[in-house]
Structure formats: C-alpha cells, structure tokens
C-alpha positions as CSV (number, residue, x, y, z in Angstrom):
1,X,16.3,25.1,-35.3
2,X,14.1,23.7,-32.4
3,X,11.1,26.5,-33.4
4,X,11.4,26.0,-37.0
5,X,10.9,22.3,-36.1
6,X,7.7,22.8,-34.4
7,X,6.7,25.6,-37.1
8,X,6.7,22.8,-39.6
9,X,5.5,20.0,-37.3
10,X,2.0,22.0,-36.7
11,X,1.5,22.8,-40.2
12,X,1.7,19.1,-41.3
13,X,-0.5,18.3,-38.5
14,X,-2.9,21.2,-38.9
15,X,-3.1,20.3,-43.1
16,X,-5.0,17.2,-42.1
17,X,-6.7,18.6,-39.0
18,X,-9.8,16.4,-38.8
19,X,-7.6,13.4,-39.0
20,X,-5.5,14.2,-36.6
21,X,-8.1,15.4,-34.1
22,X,-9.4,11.7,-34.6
23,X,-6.3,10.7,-34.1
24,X,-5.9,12.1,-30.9
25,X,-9.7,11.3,-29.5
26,X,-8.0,8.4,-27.5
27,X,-6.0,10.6,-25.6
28,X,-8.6,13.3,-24.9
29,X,-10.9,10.8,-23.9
30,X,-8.5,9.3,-21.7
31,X,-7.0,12.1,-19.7
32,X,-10.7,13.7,-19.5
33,X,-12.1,10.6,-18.1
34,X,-8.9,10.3,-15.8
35,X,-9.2,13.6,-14.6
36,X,-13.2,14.0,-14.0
37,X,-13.1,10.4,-11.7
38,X,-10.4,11.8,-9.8
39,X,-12.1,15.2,-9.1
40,X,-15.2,13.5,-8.3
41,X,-13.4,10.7,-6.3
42,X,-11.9,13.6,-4.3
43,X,-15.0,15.9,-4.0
44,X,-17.0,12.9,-2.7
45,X,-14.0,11.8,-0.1
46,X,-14.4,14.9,1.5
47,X,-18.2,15.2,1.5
48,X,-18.0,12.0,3.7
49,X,-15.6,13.9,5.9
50,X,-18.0,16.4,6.1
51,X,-21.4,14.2,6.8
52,X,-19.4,13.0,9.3
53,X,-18.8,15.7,11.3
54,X,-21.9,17.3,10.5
55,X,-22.9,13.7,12.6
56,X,-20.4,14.6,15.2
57,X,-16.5,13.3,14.8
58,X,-17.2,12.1,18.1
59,X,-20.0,10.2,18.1
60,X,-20.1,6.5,18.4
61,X,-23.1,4.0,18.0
62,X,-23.7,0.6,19.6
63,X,-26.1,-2.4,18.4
64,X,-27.2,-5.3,18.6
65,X,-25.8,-8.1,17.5
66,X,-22.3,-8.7,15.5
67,X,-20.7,-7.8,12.4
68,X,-23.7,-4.6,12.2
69,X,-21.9,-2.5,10.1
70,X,-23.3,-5.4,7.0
71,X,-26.5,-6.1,8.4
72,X,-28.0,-3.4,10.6
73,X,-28.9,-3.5,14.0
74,X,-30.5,-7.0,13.9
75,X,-29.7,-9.2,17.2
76,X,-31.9,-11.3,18.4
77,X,-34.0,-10.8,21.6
78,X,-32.1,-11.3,24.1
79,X,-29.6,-9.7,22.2
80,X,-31.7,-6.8,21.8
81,X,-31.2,-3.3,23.9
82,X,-33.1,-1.4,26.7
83,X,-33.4,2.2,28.1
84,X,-32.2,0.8,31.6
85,X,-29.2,-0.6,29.8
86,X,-29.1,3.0,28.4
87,X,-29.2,5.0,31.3
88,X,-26.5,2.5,32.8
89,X,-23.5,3.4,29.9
90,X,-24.8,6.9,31.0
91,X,-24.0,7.0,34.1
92,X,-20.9,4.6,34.3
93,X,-18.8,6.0,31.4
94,X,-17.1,9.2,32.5
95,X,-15.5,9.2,28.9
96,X,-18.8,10.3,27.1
97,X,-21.0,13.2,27.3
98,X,-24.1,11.6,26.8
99,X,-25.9,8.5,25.4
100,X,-29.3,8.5,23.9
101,X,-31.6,5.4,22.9
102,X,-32.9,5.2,19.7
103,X,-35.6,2.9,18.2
104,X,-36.6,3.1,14.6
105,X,-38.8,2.6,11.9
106,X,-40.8,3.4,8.7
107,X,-44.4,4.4,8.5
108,X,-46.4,6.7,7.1
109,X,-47.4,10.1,7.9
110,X,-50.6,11.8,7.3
111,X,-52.2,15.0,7.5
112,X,-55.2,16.2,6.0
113,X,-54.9,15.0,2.1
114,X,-51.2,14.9,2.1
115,X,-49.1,11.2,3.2
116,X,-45.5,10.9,3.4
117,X,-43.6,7.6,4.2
118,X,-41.0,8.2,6.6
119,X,-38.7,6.8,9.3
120,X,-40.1,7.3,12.9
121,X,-37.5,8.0,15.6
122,X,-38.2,7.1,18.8
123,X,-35.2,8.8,21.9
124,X,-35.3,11.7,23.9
125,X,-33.7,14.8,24.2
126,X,-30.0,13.7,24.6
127,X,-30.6,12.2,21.1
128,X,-30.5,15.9,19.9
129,X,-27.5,16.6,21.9
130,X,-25.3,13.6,20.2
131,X,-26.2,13.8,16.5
132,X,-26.2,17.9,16.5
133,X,-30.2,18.6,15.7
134,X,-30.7,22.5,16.4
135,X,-34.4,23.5,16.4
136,X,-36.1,25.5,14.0
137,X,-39.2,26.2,15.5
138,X,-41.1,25.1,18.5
139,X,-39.6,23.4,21.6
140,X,-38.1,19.4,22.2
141,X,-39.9,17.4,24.5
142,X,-40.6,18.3,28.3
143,X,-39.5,15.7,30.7
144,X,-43.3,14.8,31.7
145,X,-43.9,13.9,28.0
146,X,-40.9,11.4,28.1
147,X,-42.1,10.0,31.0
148,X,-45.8,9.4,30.0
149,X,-45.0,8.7,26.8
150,X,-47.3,11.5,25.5
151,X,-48.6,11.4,21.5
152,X,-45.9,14.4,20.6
153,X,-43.1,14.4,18.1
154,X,-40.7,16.8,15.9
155,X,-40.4,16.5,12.0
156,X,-38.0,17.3,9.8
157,X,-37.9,20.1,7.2
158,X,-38.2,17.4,4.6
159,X,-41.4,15.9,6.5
160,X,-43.1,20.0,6.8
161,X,-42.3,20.4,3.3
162,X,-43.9,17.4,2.1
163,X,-47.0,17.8,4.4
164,X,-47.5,21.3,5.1
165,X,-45.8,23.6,2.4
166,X,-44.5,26.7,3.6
167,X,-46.5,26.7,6.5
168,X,-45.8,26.3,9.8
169,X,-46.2,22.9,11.4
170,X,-45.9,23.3,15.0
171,X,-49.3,23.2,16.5
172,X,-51.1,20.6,14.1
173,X,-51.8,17.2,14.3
174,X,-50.1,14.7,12.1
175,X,-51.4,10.5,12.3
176,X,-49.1,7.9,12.3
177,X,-50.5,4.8,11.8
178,X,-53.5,4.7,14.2
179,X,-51.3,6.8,16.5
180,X,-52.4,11.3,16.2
181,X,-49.6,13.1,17.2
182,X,-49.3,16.7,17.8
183,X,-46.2,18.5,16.4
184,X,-44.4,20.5,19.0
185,X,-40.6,21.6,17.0
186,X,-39.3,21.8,13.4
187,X,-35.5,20.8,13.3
188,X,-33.0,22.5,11.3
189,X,-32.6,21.6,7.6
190,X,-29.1,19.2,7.0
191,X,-29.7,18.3,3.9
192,X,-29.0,15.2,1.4
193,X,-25.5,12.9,3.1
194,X,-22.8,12.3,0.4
195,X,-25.0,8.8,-0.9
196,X,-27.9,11.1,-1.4
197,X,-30.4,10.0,1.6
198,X,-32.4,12.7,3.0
199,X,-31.3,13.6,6.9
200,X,-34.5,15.7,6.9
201,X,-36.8,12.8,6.3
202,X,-37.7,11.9,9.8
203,X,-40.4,12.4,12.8
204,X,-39.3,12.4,16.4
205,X,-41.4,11.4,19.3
206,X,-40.5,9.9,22.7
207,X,-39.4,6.2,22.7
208,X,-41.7,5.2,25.1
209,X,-44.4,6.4,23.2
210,X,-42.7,5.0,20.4
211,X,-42.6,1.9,21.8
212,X,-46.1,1.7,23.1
213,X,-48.0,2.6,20.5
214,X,-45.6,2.1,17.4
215,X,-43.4,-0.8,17.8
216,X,-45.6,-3.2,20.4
217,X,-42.5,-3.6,21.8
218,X,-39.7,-2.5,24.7
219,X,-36.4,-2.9,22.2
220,X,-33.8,0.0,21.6
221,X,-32.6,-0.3,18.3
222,X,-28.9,1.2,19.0
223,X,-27.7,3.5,21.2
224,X,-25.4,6.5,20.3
225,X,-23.1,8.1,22.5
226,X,-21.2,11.2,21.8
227,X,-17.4,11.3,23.9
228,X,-16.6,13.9,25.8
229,X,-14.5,17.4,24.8
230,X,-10.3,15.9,24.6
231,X,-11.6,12.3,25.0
232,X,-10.3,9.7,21.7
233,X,-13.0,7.6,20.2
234,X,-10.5,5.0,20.3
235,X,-10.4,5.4,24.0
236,X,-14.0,5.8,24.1
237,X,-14.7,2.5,22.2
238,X,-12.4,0.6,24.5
239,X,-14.1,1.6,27.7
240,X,-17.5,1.2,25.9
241,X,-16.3,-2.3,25.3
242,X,-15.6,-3.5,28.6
243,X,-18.4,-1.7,29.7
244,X,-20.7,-3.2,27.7
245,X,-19.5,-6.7,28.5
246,X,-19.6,-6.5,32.1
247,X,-23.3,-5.2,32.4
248,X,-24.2,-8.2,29.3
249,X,-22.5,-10.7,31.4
250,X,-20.0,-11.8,28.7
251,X,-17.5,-13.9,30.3
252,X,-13.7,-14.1,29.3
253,X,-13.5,-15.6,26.2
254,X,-16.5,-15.1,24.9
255,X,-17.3,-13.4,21.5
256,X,-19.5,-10.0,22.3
257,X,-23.4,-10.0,21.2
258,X,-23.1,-5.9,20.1
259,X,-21.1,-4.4,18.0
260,X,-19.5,-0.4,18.8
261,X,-18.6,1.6,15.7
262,X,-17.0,4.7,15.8
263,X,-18.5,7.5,13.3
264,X,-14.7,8.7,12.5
265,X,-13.3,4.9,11.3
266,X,-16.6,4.6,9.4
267,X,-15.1,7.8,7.6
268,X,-12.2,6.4,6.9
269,X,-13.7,3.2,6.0
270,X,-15.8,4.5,3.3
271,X,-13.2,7.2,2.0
272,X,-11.3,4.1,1.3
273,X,-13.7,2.3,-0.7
274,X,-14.1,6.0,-2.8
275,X,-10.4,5.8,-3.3
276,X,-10.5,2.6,-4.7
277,X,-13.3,3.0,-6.6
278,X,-11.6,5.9,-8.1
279,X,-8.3,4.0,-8.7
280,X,-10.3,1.3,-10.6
281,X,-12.2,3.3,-12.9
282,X,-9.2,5.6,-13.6
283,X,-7.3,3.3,-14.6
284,X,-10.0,1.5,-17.1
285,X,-10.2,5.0,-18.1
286,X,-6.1,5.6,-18.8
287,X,-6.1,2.3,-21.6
288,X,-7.9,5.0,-23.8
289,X,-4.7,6.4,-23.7
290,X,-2.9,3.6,-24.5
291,X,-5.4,3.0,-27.4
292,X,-5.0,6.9,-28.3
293,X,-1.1,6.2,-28.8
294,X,-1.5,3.4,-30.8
295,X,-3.4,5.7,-33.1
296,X,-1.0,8.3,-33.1
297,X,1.5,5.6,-34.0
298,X,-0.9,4.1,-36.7
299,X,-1.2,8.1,-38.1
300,X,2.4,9.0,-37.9
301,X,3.3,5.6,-40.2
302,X,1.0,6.6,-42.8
303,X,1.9,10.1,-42.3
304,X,5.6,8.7,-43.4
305,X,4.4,6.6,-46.4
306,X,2.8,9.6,-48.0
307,X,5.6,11.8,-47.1
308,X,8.0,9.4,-48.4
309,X,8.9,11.6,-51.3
310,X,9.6,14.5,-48.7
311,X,12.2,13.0,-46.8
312,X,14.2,11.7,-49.6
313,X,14.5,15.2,-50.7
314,X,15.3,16.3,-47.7
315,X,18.0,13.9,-47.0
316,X,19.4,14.5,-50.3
317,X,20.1,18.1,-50.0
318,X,21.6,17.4,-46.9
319,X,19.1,16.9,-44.0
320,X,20.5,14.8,-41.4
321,X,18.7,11.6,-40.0
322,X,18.4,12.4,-36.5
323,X,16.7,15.9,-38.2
324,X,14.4,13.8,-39.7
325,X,13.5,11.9,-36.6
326,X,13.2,15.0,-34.8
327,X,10.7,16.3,-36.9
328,X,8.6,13.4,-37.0
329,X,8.9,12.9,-33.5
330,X,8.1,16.7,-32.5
331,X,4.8,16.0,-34.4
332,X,3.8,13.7,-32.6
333,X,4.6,14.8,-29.3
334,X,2.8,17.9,-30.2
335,X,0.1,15.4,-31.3
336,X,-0.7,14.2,-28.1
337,X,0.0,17.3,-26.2
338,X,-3.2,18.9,-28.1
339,X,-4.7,16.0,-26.6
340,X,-3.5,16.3,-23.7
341,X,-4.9,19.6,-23.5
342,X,-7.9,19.3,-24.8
343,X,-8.6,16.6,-22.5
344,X,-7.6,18.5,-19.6
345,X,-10.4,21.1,-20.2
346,X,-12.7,18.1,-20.8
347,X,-11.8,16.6,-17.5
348,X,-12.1,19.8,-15.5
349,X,-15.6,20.5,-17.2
350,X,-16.6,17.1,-16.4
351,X,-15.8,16.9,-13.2
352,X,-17.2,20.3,-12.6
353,X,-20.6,19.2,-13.5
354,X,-20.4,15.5,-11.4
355,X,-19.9,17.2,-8.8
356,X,-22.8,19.6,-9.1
357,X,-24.9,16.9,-10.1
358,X,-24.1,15.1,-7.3
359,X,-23.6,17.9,-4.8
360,X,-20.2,17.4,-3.8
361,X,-17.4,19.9,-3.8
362,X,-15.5,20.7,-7.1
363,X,-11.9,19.9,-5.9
364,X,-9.5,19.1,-9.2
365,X,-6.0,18.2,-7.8
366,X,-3.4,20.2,-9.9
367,X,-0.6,16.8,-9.4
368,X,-3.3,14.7,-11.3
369,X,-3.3,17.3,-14.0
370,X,0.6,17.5,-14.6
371,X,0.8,13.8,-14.2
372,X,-1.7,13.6,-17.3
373,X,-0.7,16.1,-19.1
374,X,3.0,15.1,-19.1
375,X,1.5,11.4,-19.2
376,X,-0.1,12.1,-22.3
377,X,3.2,13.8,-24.2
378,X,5.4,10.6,-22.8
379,X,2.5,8.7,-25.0
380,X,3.7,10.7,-27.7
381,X,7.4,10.0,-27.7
382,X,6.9,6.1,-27.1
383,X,4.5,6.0,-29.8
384,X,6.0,8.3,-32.3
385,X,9.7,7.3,-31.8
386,X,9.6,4.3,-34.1
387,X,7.6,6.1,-37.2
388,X,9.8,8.4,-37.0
389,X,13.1,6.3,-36.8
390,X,11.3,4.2,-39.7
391,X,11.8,7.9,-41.8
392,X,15.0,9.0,-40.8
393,X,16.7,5.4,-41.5
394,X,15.4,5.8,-45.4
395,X,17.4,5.4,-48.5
396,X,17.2,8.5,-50.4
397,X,17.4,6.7,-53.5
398,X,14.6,4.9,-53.0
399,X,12.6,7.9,-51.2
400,X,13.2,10.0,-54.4
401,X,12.1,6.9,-56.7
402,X,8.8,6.2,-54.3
403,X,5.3,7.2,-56.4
C-alpha cells in the first residue's frame, strides 16, 4: 500500500514537473546555501588552525601599548620597546626559547626597472627561529653584520618573484629607499594566510640597520617570543607578565603600558568569529526554506482544487480519508525531499568551489547534511499536512459535483 502510494505520488508530481521544480526552488536554495556556508565556515576554521601553527602554536608577541590586538602596536614613546629590553626577557625568562625584536614597515623595493612595495623587517636571526623561516638559498645574517648594522637583508619568494623572475637573487643589490642593500638568503615560500595576505611579501635586514638608516629611530615595534618544548602559553604569558612589569616599573595597581598575546587564543579568537559568521548567514540562508515550504503548501492547495474531482471519486468507491491524506501528504514529503536532494548536491558543489576559490580545505560535515536533508522532508510534512487534511475531510457529494 505504502509503494503504491509513492508510485502515484511521483507521477502527479512528475505530470507538472516544471511546476513543481519551481515549487521546490526554495528549498534547494536553502539547504545549498546552508550547506556551502557551513563547509566554507569549517574549511576556513581550520585554515586558521593551520596559519597558526605554521606561525608556531607557541609563539607569543608583545607590544606596545594596550588593547593592541584593535589597534596595532601603537604606544607612545615611552611606551615604545628597545633591543636592551629585548635581550633582558631573553635572558630572564627560562620559560621561552628565544625572543627576537622586530621593527617594521613599508617601502619600496627597487632593482633595475622592476619596484615592489613591501614591508621591511628589521630583527635578527632568532626572529627566524620563533616564526619558523627555513632558508631557501643563501645564508642569514653573520653576527658582525648585526652588530654593524651592515646594508644586507633576505627577501621573500614573493619579493624574488616580483623583482627578479626565476632568477636567483642572492648576490644582487636591491635599493630601499636611499638605502642599497645586498641580498644574502631567499626564505622558503609559506604562501597566502587564511585572510589572503601574502607571508612571502617581506625583506629582512638587521634592525639596527633598520633603524639607522630606515626608521630614524631606536623603537622595536613588538617583540615575539616562542615558549620552550612542554612549556603552556598560558604559563608563558603569566611569567611574561610580571616580567614585563617589573623591568617597566609598573607598580601594584597600575594598568600595564604593553599588551602579550598568545598566537594559540588569537586562533581561538578568530575561529569564533568564523563560527559566528557562519551561524549568521546560515541561518539567513535556512528562511529560504521556510519560504520553499510555503510554496509547497501554496502548490499542494492548488494541487487539491484541481484534483477535487479525483478525490470525490475516490472516496466514493471506498477510499478512506486518512488514504487520502496519505497520499497528499506523501507528495509532498517527496516534494521537498527532491529538494532536499537536489540542494545537497548544490551545497556540496558550492562549497567545493569556495573553498578552492579561496584556498581553504573542502571539509563538508556529513551531521550538517542529514540535519538538512531530514530538515528539508520535516518542511514537507508541516507544510503539506494541512492541504492534504483540507482533501481527505471533503464531501464526496460535492467533490463529484465540483467543475
């Protein structure tokens, strides 16, 4: 009884099948939309993840100033770091590894006819050690070149690309600003993080070069500090704290002038947001299935008007009422389960292509699928119950007599 049901429930649907593949448009858009912001939402979750501990999931970073994760390292200057202070959190903090300075800016590289604007990096080696630069080519810098701040630097791949093709870089002469600096390393590629910056976008030179001859200035823009092997970055942060407070002569009480973030909470952080983001826009994307049922519902009353003559018959030579409602009710579950599945497939392609586009990993979550899918056929038994209870509650009389 059940088959024969469904036998006759497709036909009728598949007798008008451009209407009701407009009918159900709502609901494929819905559960594709649903789907593709979820796998996309996922997919970029896990890229963070993954910048992260390309970065190191033990690295930390200290600057200037408070509330830096909004503004950037901005303190003011006596709020503003040194490479003594530096050296100090090196050699007090048994919980870390290492700690490098880093100062920072933009300028523009030049070589022969070719310019690139890019940041310039001024640390040293330990810089290297904390955020996980392998080199390509060439060598980092010798300690006499730190020392005497020496016109010498290492580019990215981004930066040799730009300027130099497919030849190799280390050897020539690059100007920055009015500074010529001879390249002595090419760093690994990393690639484009999860917001699509370029990692490879950078040149490297000693900071004290950097300072003397770039920024006019002695600041250190932030400091990062990787924690040693079995050591928590919560721990690490604490210690960094009171650290930090004791050599800025902070006294009790008083609110701190830097600001100590810890790489794995800034994953968190922005994981979160992606969540959310997700959440919001999947669920301005699921009221396309609430519109998709009212148009099942909408269909399935018309479908009754013009069958009116149908059902008398059928309840005249003995059809029973909850038959009828069955039948109309199996048609439109079946309704929004082609819809259902239809969106699926659109989802999944979707999301397959975001996350090329955006170069993310393709990571559909099978829960999300069931959840629509059986979402979508509970859409078809809200929606379709009261057409068809309007059908199996006719008169016979008058369903017989009905033009």
């Amino acid at each position: 009884m059940l088959w024969e049901t469904i036998r006759l429930a497709v036909q009728a649907i598949f007798r008008n099948a451009l209407r009701s593949f407009l009918t159900v448009l709502g609901i494929v858009i819905g559960v594709g939309a649903v789907i593709a912001m979820v796998t996309v939402g996922q997919g970029s979750a896990e890229q963070v993840t993954a910048d992260v501990e390309k970065l190191g999931s033990n690295m930390l970073m200290i600057m200037p100033g408070q509330d830096a994760m909004e503004r950037g390292p901005s303190g003011t200057v006596d709020q503003m770091f040194t490479i003594r202070l530096n050296d100090l959190i090196d050699e007090q903090l048994s919980v870390i590894e290492v700690a490098a300075p880093v100062s920072m800016s933009r300028a523009r590289a030049v070589f022969g006819n070719e310019n690139l604007r890019t940041d310039i990096v001024g640390t040293d080696n330990r810089y290297f050690d904390v955020a996980r630069w392998e080199i390509a080519s060439g060598r980092l810098f010798e300690r006499a070149e730190l020392h005497a701040g020496r016109p010498v630097c290492v580019i990215g791949e981004t930066v040799r690309r730009e300027l130099f093709g497919a030849a190799d870089p280390v050897g020539e002469v690059i100007r920055i600003k009015t500074l010529s600096c001879d390249i002595i390393g090419l760093l690994d590629s990393k690639g484009a993080s999860t917001f699509g910056s370029d990692q490879d976008d950078f040149v490297v030179m000693p900071i004290r070069t950097y300072q003397r001859r770039i920024a006019g200035n002695t600041d250190v823009n932030l400091i990062m500090v990787g924690a040693r092997d079995g050591v928590s970055t919560e721990r690490a942060k604490e210690e960094i704290e009171g650290v930090m407070r004791d050599l800025r002569r902070i006294g009790r009480g008083e609110e701190d002038d830097f600001t100590v973030l810890d790489m794995k909470q800034i994953a968190t952080m922005l994981s979160g947001i992606t969540s959310v983001l997700t959440g919001l826009l999947s669920a301005v994307a699921a009221v396309s299935l609430l519109v998709g049922g009212i148009g099942i519902m909408n269909i399935m009353l018309v479908s009754v008007t013009e069958r009116t003559r149908e059902i008398g018959i059928r309840l005249a030579i003995g059809a029973q009422a909850r038959q009828v409602l069955m039948q109309f009710l199996v048609e439109a579950i079946i309704l929004s389960l082609f819809g259902g599945l239809i969106g699926i497939g659109l989802g999944l392609g979707l999301g397959f292509i975001g996350a090329n586009m955006l170069a993310i990993p393709f990571r559909p979550d099978p829960n999300i699928v069931l959840l629509a899918f059986a979402f979508s056929a509970a859409v078809g038994v809200v929606f379709g119950y009261f057409p068809a209870r309007r059908a199996a509650r006719m008169n016979p009389i008058d369903a017989l007599r009905h033009e």
